[in-house]
C-alpha positions in Angstrom: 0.0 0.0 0.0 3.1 2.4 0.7 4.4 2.0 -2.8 1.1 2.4 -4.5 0.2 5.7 -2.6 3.3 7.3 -2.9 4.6 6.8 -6.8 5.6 3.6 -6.9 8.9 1.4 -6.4 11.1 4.1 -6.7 10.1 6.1 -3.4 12.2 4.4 -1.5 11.6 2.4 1.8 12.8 1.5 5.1 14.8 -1.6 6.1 15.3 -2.8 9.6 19.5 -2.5 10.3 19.0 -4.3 13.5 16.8 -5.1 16.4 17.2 -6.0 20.1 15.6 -5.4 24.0 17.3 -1.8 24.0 17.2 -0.9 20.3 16.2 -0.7 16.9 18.1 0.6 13.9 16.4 1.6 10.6 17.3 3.2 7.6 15.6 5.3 5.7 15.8 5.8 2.0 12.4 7.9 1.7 13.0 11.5 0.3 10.6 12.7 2.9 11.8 15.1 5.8 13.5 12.9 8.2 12.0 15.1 11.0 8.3 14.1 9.1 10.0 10.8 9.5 10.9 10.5 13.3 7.5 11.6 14.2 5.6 9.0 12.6 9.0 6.4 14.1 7.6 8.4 17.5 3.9 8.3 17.5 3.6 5.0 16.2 5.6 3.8 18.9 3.9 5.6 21.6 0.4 4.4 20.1 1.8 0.5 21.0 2.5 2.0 24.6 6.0 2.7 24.1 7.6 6.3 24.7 11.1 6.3 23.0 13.7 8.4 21.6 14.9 9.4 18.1 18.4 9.8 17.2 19.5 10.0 13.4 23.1 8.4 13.1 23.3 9.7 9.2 21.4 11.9 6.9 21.2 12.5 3.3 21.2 16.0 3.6 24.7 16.0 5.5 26.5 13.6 2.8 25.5 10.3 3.5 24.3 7.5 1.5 20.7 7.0 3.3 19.0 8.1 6.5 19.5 6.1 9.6 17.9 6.3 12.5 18.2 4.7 16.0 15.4 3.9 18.1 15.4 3.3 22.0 12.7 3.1 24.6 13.3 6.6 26.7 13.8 4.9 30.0 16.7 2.9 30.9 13.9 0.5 32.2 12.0 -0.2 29.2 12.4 -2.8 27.1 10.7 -4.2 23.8 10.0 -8.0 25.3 7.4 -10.0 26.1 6.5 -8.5 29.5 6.7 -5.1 28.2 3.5 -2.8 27.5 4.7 -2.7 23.8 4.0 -6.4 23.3 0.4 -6.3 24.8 -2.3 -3.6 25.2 -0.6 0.2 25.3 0.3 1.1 29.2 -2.2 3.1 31.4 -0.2 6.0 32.2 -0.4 7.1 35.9 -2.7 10.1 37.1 0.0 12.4 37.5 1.5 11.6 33.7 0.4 13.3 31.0 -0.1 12.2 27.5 3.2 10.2 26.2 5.9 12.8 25.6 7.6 12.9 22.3 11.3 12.8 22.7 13.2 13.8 19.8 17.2 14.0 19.7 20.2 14.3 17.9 
């Protein structure tokens, strides 16, 4: 559906660089705006319960080949595994949180 909505095969993608408990690391070869890009990474985290941080390792823009971007839960604590919110329905947050905050860095 991504290809057919936005022209095609030749609009590029996003392939998973690696995965673990305290990561993820994607590239991006898109020719959208990388910070378009991280919010979508952001929100759709945050919709599965998840608040995490953005960090881009490369960019187009500044030289490199493709966009990529690193992914990690925003507390030290959390963890993409089976007992984590992520992997289940999305977290209740407490009374005194508010909405889940979007963290972008780098």
């Amino acid at each position: 559906m991504y290809r057919a909505v936005n022209r095609g095969d030749t609009i590029g993608g996003w392939t998973v660089l690696g995965f673990d408990a305290t990561h993820a690391r994607l590239e991006k070869s898109t020719p959208h705006q990388c910070h378009i890009e991280e919010g979508i990474l952001i929100s759709a985290c945050n919709a599965l319960g998840v608040d995490v941080e953005v960090r881009q390792e490369r960019c187009v823009r500044d030289g490199g080949e493709s966009c990529v971007m690193v992914v990690t839960p925003a507390s030290a604590t959390d963890r993409w595994t089976a007992d984590s919110p992520a992997a289940g329905a999305p977290a209740e947050p407490a009374a005194e949180e508010s909405a889940p905050g979007v963290r972008r860095t780098g």
